[in-house]
C-alpha positions in Angstrom: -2.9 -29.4 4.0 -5.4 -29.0 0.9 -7.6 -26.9 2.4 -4.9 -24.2 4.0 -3.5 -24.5 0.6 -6.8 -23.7 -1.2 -7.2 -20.9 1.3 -3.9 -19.3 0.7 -4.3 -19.1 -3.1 -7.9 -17.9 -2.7 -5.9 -14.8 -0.7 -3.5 -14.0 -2.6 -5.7 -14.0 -5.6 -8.2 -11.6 -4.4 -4.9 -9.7 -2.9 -3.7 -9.7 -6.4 -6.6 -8.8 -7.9 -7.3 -5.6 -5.5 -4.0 -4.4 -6.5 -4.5 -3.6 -10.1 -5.0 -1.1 -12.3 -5.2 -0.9 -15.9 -2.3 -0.7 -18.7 -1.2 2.8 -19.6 -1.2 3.5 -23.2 2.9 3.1 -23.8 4.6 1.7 -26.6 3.8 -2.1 -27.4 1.4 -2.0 -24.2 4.2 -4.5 -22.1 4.9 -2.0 -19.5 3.9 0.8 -16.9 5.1 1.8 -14.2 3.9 0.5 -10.6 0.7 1.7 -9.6 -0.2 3.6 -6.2 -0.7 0.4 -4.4 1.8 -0.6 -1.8 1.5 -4.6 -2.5 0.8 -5.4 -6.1 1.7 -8.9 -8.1 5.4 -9.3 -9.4 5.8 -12.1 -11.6 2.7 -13.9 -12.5 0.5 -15.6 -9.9 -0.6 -19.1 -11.7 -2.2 -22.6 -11.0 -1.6 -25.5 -13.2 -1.9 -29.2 -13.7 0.5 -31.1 -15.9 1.5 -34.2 -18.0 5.0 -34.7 -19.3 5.3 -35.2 -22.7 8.4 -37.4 -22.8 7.5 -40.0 -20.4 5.1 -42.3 -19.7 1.7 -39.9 -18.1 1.0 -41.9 -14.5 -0.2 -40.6 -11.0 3.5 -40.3 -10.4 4.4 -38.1 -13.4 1.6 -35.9 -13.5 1.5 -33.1 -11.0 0.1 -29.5 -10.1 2.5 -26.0 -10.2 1.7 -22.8 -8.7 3.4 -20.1 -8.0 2.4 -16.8 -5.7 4.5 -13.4 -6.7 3.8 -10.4 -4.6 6.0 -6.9 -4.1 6.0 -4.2 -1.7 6.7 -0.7 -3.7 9.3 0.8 -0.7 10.8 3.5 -2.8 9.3 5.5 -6.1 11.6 7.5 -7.6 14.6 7.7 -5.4 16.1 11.0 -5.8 14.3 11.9 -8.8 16.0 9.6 -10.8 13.6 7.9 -11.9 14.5 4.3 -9.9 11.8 2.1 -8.0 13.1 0.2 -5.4 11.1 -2.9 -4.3 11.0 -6.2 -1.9 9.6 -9.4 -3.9 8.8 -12.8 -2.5 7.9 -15.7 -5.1 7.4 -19.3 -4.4 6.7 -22.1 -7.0 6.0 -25.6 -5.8 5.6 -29.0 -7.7 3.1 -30.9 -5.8 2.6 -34.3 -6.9 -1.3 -34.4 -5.7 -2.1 -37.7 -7.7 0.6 -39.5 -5.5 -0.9 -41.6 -2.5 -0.6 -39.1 0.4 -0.2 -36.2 -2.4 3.6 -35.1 -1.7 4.9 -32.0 -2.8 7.9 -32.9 -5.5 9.5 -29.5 -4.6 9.4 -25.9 -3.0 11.2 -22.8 -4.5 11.2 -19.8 -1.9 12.5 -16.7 -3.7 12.7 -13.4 -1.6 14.9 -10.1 -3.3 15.5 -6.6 -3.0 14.8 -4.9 -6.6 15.6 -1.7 -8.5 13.7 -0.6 -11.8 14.4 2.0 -14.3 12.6 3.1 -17.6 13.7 4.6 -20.1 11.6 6.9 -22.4 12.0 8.6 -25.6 9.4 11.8 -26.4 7.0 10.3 -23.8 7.4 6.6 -25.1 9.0 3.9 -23.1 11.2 1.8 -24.7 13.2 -0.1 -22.3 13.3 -1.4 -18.9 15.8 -2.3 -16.5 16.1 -4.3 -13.5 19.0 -5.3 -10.9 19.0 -6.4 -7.7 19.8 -9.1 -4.8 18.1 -12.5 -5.0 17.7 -15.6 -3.0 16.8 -18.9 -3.8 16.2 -22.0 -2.1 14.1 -24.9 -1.2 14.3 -24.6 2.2 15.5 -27.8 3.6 18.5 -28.9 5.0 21.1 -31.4 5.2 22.0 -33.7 2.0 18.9 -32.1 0.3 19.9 -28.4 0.7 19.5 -26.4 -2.1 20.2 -22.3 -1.6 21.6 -19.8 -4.1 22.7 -16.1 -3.5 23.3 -13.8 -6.6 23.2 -10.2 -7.9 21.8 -10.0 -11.1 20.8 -7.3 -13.7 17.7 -7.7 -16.6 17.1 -5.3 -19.5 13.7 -5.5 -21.2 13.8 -3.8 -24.7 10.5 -3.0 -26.1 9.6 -2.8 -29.9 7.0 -2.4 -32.1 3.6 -3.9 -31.9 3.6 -5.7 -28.7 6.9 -7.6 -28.6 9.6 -7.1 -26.7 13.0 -8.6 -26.1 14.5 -9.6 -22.7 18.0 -10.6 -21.3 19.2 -11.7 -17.7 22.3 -12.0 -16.4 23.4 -13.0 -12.8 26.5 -14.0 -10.6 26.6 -15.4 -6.6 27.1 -18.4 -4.3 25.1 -21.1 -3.6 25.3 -24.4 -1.6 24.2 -27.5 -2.9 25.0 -30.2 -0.1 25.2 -33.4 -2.1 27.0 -32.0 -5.4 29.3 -29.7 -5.4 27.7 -26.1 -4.6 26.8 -23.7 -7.0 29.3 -25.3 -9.5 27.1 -28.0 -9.9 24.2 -25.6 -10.0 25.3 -23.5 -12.4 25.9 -26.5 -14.6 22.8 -27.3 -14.8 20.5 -23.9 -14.9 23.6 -21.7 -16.8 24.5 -18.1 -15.9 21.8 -16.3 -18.0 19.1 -16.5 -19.7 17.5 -14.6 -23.2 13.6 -14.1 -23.8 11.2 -13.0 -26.5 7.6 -11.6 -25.2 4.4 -10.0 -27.1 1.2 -8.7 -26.0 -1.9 -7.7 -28.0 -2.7 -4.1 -28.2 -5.6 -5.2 -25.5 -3.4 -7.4 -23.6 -5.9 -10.0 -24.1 -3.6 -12.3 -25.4 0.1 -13.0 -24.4 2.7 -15.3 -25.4 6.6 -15.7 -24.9 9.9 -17.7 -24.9 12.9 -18.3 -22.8 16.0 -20.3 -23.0 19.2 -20.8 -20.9 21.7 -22.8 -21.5 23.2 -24.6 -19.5 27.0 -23.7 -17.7 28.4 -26.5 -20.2 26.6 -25.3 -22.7 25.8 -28.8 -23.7 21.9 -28.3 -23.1 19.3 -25.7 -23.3 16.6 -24.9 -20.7 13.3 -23.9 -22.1 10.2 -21.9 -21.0 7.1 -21.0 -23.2 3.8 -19.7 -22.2 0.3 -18.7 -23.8 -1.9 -16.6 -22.0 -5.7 -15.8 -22.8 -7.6 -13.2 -20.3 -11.4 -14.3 -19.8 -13.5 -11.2 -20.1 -12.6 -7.6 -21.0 -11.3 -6.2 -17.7 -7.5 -5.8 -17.6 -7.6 -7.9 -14.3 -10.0 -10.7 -15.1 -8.0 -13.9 -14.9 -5.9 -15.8 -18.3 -6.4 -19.4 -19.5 -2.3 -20.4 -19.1 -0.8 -23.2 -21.3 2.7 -23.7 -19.8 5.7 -25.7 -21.6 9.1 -26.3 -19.7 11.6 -28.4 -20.8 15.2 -28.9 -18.5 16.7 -28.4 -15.4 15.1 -25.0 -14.1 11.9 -25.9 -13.0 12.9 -27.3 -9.9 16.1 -27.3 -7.5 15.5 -30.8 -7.0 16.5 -31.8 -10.6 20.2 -30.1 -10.6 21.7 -33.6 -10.0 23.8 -35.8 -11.8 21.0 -38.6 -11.2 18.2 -36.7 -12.0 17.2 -35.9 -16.6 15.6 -33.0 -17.9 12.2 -34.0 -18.0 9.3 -31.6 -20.3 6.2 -31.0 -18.8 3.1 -29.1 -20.6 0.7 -27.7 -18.0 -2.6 -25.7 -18.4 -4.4 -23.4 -15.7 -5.6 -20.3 -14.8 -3.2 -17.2 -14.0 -3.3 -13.6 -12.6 -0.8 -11.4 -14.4 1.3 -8.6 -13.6 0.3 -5.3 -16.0 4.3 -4.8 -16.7 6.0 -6.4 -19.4 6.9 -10.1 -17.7 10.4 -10.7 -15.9 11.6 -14.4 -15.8 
């Protein structure tokens, strides 16, 4: 399994790599639109190993994430409206590799249909967004089923110097087999999400924030990320520092059984040139 593994991120790297093209000069340098290329990368393509920092750090708490994000541009500017309609498939697994027989923790397969607008003021874009069709799941079956279906919208607001500001909304079904479907999921991983980004002029160095509360709103979820890019070239590869604390990471963890746990995780990452969608 490690080899075909090693094999298909070595593909979809050079894939990923092939497919981009540098930032357009637009306001705070987050966002441009989708290049010529038919396949380009969606959300950002990573490999990581983490500790938690809550626990105990053993073969059995420490793991590797990854996560592959591809789209396929179908439709650029439908009607002259300015809308870009794209397919996107994004998995992220948690493979405990330290673990005698090195099992994977969990899978998250994540296909959707998308639709992007921008909006521009005198030749500057200052907004983005984003609504479409998702699914989630983890693609077993049985008592461990875990599969979600929801519309959703995201607006991406740019400012000033780099940062931008990002909110997500969704709604759908889901079944969950040993909890209570999507009640019990949206307990746990909430019904939105808001986000804070920034980007160097350069785009050398990138860093941003998300939390989601919980349905109960008796928790938060948190995401945070640091990206550095190695080299000068606008698709040379980041050093990624990762911190996620909650319920979100994995399907797995939406159970009554199971506590947040917060993991801090640092790799190497190929990013999208667009501002960055959660």
């Amino acid at each position: 399994m490690k080899p075909l593994f090693i094999s298909l991120l070595a593909l979809v790297a050079t894939l990923s790599l092939s497919a981009a093209t540098p930032a357009d000069s637009l306001e705070g340098h987050v966002y441009t639109r989708p290049s010529t290329h038919f396949i380009e990368i969606f959300r950002p393509n990573y490999l990581t190993s983490g500790v938690p920092i809550d626990r105990p750090v053993s073969c059995a708490t420490a793991d590797i994430k990854f996560q592959v994000s591809l789209r396929a541009n179908v439709w650029r500017n439908m009607g002259g409206k300015g809308v870009d309609c794209f397919v996107g498939y994004t998995q992220t697994s948690l493979w405990n590799i330290y673990e005698h027989s090195s099992p994977f923790y969990d899978n998250t397969y994540n296909p959707g249909i998308y639709f992007e607008k921008a909006f521009s003021r005198q030749g500057n874009t200052f907004g983005t967004l984003q609504f479409g069709y998702e699914h989630k799941s983890n693609g077993r079956d049985d008592q461990h089923s875990r599969s979600v279906n929801y519309l959703f919208a995201t607006y991406t607001h740019l400012l000033s110097h780099g940062f931008a500001l990002q909110g997500k909304a969704w709604f759908g079904h889901g079944y969950i087999e040993d909890t209570g479907g999507l009640e019990m999921y949206n307990r746990y991983v909430g019904y939105f999400h808001v986000a804070a980004m920034w980007a160097s002029s350069d785009r050398r160095v990138e860093a941003s924030v998300m939390l989601s509360p919980t349905g109960q709103f008796n928790d938060i979820n948190l995401a945070a990320e640091v990206c550095y890019r190695i080299g000068a070239k606008h698709n040379n590869p980041y050093l990624y520092v990762q911190l996620h604390r909650g319920f979100t990471e994995a399907y797995r963890t939406c159970h009554p059984d199971i506590t947040p746990r917060t993991m801090i995780r640092l790799g190497v990452c190929i990013r999208p040139h667009n501002t960055n969608i959660f």
